[in-house]
C-alpha positions in Angstrom: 0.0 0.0 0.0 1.1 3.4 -1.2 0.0 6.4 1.5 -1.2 9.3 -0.6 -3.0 11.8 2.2 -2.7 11.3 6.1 -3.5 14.5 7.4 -7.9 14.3 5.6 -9.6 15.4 8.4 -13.0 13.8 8.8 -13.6 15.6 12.1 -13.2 16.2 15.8 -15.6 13.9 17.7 -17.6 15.3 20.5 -20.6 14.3 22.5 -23.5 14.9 22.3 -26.2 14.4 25.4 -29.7 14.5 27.3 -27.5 15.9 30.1 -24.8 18.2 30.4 -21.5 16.7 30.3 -19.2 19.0 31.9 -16.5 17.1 33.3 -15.3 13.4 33.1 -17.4 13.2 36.1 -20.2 13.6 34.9 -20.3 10.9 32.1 -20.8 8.3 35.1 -23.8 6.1 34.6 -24.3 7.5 31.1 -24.6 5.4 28.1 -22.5 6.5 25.2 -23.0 5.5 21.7 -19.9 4.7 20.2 -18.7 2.6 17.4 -17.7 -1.2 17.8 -14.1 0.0 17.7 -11.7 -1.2 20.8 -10.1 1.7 21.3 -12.9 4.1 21.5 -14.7 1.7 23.9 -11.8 2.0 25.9 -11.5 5.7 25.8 -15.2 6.3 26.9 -14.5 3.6 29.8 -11.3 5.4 30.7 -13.2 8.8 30.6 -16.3 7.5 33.0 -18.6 6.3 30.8 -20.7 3.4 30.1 -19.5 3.0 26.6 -22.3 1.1 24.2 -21.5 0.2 20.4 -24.2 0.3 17.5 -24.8 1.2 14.7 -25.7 5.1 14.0 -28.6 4.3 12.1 -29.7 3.3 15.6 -28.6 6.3 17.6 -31.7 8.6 17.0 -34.3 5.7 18.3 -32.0 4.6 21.1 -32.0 8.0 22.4 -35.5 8.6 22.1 -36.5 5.6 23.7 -34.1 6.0 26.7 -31.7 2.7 25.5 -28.6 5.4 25.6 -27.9 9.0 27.2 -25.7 10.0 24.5 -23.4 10.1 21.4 -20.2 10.6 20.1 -18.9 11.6 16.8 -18.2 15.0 14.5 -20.5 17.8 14.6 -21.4 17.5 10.9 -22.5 13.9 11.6 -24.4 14.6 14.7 -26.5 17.4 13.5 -26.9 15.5 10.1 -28.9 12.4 11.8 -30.9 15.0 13.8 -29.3 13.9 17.5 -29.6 17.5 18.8 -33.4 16.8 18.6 -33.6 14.0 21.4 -30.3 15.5 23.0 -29.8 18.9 24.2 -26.8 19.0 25.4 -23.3 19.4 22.9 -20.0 18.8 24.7 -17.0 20.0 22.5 -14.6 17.6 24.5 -12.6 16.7 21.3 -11.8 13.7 22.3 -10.7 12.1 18.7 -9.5 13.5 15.5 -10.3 11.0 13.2 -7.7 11.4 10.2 -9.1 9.6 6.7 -6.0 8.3 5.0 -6.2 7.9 1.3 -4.1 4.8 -0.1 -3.7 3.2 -3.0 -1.5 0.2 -4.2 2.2 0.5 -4.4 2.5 -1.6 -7.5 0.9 1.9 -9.4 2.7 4.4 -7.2 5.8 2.5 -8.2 5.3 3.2 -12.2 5.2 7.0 -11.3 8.3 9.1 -12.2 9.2 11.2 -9.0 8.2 14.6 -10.0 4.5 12.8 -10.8 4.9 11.4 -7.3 6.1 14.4 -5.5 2.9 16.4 -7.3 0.9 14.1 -5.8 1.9 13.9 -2.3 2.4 17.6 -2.0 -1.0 18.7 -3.6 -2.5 15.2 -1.1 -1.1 17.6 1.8 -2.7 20.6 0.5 -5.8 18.8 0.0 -5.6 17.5 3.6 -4.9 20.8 5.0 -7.9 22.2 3.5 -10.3 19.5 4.5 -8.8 21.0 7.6 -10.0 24.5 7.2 -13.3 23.4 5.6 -14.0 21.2 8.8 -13.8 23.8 11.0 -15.7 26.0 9.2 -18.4 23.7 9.0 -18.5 23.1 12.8 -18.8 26.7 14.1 -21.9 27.0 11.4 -23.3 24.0 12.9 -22.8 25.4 16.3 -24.5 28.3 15.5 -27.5 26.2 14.2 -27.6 23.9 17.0 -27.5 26.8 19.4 -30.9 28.1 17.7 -32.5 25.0 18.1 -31.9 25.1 21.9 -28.9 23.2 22.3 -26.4 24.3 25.2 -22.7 24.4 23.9 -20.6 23.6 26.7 -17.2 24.1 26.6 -15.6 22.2 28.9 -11.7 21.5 30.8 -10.8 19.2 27.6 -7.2 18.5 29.6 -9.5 16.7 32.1 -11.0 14.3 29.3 -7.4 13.9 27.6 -5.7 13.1 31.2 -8.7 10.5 31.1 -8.0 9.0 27.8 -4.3 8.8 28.2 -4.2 5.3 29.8 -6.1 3.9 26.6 -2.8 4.5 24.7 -0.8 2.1 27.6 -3.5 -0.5 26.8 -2.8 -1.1 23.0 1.1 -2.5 23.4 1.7 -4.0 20.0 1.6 0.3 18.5 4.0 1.4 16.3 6.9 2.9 18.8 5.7 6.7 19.0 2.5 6.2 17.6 0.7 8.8 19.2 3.6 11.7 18.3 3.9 10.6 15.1 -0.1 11.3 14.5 0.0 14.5 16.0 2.6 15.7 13.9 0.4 14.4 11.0 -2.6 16.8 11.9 -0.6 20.1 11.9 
């Protein structure tokens, strides 16, 4: 496999919730959507929470019905299924930037002259630094819709969540040696 873009940015995940979530503290005894993924299980267990996956076309019923307190994922995605209708209350804990890499197989890549190449990754990084811009630009319009339709914006102590979540990197051994750096050099 041939990496073209690392740094597409497909958003920062929040939560979103029928109570306000403050502080790590406060996500005890709730139920948090997440998706079947280990490590964000872990992280919403390390954080307080009661972490339960499904899939997001069942997120809008579950919270209706009282089956969970709450979600996580990207602005864009919460307000596009509707979540801030059951669920008041937005949390902008930032707990994940979820990179999309874009790859493709090495056996092509490897017919490419190098100046071809080079074009490619540079104007990748480009393109992944303005998915970058266009993200956040989307977000603080969605705020400003969500906050017409009655939803509280908290903005809480996001160094309380992160202190939280650390252990979950402790928990995954086998990780490429400076795993963690190494991504969050990627997203600048």
């Amino acid at each position: 496999m041939h990496l073209v873009i690392t740094n597409y940015n497909y958003g920062d995940r929040h939560i979103i919730a029928k109570k306000p979530v403050r502080t790590p503290d406060d996500l005890k005894g709730l139920k948090i959507r997440v998706p079947n993924n280990p490590i964000q299980i872990k992280a919403f267990e390390a954080m307080g929470a009661t972490p339960t996956p499904m899939p997001l076309a069942d997120v809008y019923p579950a919270l209706t019905q009282g089956v969970i307190d709450g979600a996580e994922n990207p602005l864009s995605v919460l307000y596009g299924q509707k979540l801030h209708e059951p669920a008041k209350y937005v949390s902008l804990v930032n707990y994940l930037t979820t990179a999309a890499v874009w790859m493709g197989g090495e056996a092509f890549f490897s017919t490419l002259p190098e100046d071809q190449l080079a074009l490619i990754h540079e104007t990748g990084r480009e393109a992944g630094l303005y998915s970058q811009q266009l993200a956040k630009e989307s977000d603080e319009k969605i705020l400003e819709l969500m906050k017409a339709e009655g939803v509280e914006i908290i903005e809480p102590d996001r160094e309380a969540f992160r202190e939280k979540a650390l252990v979950v990197y402790e928990q995954f051994p086998n990780w490429s040696p400076n795993l963690y750096q190494t991504l969050q050099d990627q997203l600048k």
